[in-house]
N, C-alpha and C positions, 0 to 999 in steps of 0.2 A: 531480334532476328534480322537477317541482313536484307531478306526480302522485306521487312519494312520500312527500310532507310531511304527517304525520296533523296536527297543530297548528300554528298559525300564530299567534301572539300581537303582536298590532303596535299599539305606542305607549302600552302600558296604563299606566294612570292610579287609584291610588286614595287617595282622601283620608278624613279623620276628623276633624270637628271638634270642638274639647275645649278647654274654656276661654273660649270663644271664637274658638280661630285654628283655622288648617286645617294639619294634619298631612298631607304630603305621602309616604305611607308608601312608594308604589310611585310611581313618575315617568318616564312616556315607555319604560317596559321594551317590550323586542320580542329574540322569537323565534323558532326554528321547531326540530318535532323530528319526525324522519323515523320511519318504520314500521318497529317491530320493534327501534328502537335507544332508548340511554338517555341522557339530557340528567340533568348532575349539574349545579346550584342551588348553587355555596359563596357562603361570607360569615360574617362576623360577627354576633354577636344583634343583632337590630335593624335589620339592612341590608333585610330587606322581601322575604325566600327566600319565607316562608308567606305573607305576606298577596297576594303573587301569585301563589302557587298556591290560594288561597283562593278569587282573582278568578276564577280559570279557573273552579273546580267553584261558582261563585256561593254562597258560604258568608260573603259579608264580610257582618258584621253591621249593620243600618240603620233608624235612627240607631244610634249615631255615626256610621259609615260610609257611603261610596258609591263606586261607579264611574264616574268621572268622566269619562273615555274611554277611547278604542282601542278595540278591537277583540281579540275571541278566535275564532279559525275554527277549529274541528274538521270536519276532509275540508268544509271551505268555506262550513261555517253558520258566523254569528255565535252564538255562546250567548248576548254579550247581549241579542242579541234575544227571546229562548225567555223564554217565558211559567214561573211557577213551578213551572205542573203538567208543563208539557215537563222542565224540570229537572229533576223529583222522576222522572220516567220516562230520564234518561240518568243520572244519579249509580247507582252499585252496578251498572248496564248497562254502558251502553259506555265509561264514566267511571270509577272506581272512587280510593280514595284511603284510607292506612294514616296512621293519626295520631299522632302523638309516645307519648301514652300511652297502653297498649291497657286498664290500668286504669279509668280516666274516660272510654275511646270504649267500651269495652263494659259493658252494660247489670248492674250487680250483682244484680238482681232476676229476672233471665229466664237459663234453661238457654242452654249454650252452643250444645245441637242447636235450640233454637225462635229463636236469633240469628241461626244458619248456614239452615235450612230459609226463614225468613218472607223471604231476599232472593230466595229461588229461586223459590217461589212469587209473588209480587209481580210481580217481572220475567219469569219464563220462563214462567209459568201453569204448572206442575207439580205434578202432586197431592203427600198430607205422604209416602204411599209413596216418589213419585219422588223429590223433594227429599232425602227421607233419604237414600238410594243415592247420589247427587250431594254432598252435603255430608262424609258417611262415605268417600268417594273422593277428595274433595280435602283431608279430616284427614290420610290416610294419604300423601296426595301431598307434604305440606309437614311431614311427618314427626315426627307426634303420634303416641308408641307406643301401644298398645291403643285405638283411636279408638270401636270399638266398647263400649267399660265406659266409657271418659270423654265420648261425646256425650250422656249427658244430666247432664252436671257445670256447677257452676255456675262463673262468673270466676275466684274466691276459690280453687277449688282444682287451679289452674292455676298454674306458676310464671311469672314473667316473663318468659323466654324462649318458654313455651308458648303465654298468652295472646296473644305477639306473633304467632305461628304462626295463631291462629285468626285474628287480622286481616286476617293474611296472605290464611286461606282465604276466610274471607266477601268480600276483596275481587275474590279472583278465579276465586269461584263462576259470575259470569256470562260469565268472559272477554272481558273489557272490554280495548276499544282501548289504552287509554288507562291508568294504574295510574300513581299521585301517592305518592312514599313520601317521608313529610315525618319526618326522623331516625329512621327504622325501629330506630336502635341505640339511643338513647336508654336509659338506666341500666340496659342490658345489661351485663352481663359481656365481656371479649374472648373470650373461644370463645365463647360464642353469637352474639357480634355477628358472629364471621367467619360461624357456620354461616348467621346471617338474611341475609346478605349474597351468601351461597356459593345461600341458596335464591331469592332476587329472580332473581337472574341465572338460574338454572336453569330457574326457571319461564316466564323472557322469553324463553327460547329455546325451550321446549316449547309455551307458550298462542301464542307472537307477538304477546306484547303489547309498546308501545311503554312506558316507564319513564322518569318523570320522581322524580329522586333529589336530596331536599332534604338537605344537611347541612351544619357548618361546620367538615368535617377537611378536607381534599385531599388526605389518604391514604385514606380512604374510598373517593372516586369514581377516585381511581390506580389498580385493577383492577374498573372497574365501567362507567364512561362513556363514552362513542363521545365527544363534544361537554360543556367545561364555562363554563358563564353564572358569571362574578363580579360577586357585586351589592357596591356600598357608599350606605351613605344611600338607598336608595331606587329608586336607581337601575345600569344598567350600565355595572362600572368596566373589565372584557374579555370576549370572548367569542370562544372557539378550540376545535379540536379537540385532545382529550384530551392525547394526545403533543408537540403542538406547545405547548401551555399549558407542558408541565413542562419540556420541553426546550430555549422560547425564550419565554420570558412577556414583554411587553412593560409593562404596566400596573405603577405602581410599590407598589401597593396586593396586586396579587399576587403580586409579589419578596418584600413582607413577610410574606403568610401563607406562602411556602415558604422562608423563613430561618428561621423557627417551627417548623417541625414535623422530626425530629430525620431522621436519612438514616443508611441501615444502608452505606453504603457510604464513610461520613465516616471513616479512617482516621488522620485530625490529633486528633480528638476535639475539634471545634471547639464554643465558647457554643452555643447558640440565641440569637435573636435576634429578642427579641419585639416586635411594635409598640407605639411606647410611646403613651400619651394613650389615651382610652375614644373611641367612635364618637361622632357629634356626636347630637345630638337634632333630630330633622327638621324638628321646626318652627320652629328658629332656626340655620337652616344659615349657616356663613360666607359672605360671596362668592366666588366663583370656585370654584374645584375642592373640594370638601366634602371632601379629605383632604390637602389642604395644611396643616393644623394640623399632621397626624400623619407630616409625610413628611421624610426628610432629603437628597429631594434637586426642591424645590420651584425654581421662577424667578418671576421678577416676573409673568408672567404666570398664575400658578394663582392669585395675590389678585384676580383681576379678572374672569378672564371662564370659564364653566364651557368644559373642552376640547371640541373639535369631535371626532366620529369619524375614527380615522385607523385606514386598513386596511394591515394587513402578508400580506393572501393571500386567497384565496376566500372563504374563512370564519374568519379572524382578525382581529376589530380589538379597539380599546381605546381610552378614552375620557382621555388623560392629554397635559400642556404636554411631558414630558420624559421620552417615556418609553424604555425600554431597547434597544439598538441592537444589529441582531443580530451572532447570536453572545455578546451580552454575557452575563455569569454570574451569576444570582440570586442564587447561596449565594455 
């Protein structure tokens, strides 16, 4: 129903010019992700996961950058309509978003409690008393042990796992709509990557925030995602719901990254089988389908013209000349 879509992202467009040409980073993406559920973002480096979740929270850089069109509606505004100072009062509010490295997004120079207290203060008007009681409740919430001997610690003596934990909380200090977690695992370990992964979910089911999860596993968002967006070059190469993506992909771009990633239920012990050739570079894309280079099962028609949207259900289609027929077997 359309009264449960918190986001609606249609046709977005951004570009970057460098060198002189125009990098066409993000092209024509469109989405929507419903209230309280998680949209998982996979792809490749470079496919353009961040620089459109970028666009949402208006963080792309300008110059070089701009937002060239579309449209982003949360609950039915445009953002890019909103003024910088409206921005600055929805990011950390109803917005919120955790960034690859919690090293370089959190401040080495300011205590972790004057981090967590100045978004409370800022956005909910709350004295540093209150603040503190509110920030000290969501340390222990996202499961920082002795929150009260380490709230006034700095980054530095925090481990990587931890630091990610405070991003965690400052993001969703406010209980924001909305929570952008763009590789939350990034140069984790695997038990902590599962534990940050095991608390994203937790806490979207406890705040009722909606969770948009950028990463380039698809075993990642395989116990995470209601809906996942495959971006390539720039743009979208399928988009389905979670179960129907793994269990009937259509896109031959997504055959490949699940012939990649190994399957605990693989009994022959079969290769991997990994895409071969690098992504193209956006600014001198082939013609036709931007992964016909990479693909071994292209026709005369992916040199020529990019594919039209073809829908295989409500909420599945994909962007490909040939692509897989159901029933067919990815692995």
């Amino acid at each position: 129903m359309a009264g449960d879509i918190l986001l609606s992202v249609e046709d977005l467009q951004v570009h970057f010019r460098t060198d002189g040409r125009v990098l066409r980073a993000v092209d024509g993406v469109s989405f929507q992700l419903r209230r309280g559920e998680t949209l998982g973002i996979v792809g490749e480096s470079g496919s353009g996961k961040s620089v459109t979740c970028n666009a949402v929270m208006r963080l792309i850089p300008t110059p070089p950058g701009r937002i060239a069109g579309g449209r982003v509606l949360l609950e039915g505004k445009n953002l890019l309509d909103f003024t910088p100072k409206q921005m600055r009062a929805l990011r950390g509010n109803e917005v919120s978003m955790i960034f690859q490295d919690p090293m370089t997004s959190l401040n080495p120079f300011l205590k972790v409690s004057r981090q967590l207290t100045e978004v409370l203060e800022l956005h909910q008007g709350m004295s540093k008393g209150q603040a503190r009681s509110r920030a000290l409740e969501m340390m222990e919430m996202v499961g920082i042990p002795d929150p009260a001997n380490r709230f006034d610690q700095y980054p530095h003596q925090f481990s990587g796992g931890m630091r990610q934990r405070v991003m965690i909380a400052m993001a969703l200090l406010c209980k924001p709509k909305l929570l952008i977690a763009d590789e939350p695992t990034t140069a984790l370990d695997v038990t902590i990557q599962a534990q940050i992964l095991e608390l994203i979910k937790d806490l979207r089911e406890k705040v009722g925030t909606s969770v948009i999860l950028i990463t380039h596993d698809l075993g990642v968002v395989a116990g995470m995602a209601d809906d996942i967006l495959v971006m390539y070059a720039g743009k979208v190469a399928e988009y389905a719901p979670c179960r129907d993506l793994f269990a009937n992909p259509r896109h031959r771009y997504t055959q490949g990254l699940l012939k990649s990633i190994p399957r605990l239920d693989d009994s022959e012990g079969k290769r991997l089988e990994p895409i071969r050739g690098l992504p193209p570079i956006v600014s001198n894309l082939p013609p036709g389908c931007p992964f016909r280079p990479r693909c071994d099962y292209a026709v005369e028609a992916c040199g020529q013209t990019y594919p039209q949207r073809s829908d295989f259900g409500p909420t599945h289609y994909a962007h490909c000349h040939n692509p897989l027929k159901a029933g067919e077997v990815a692995n």
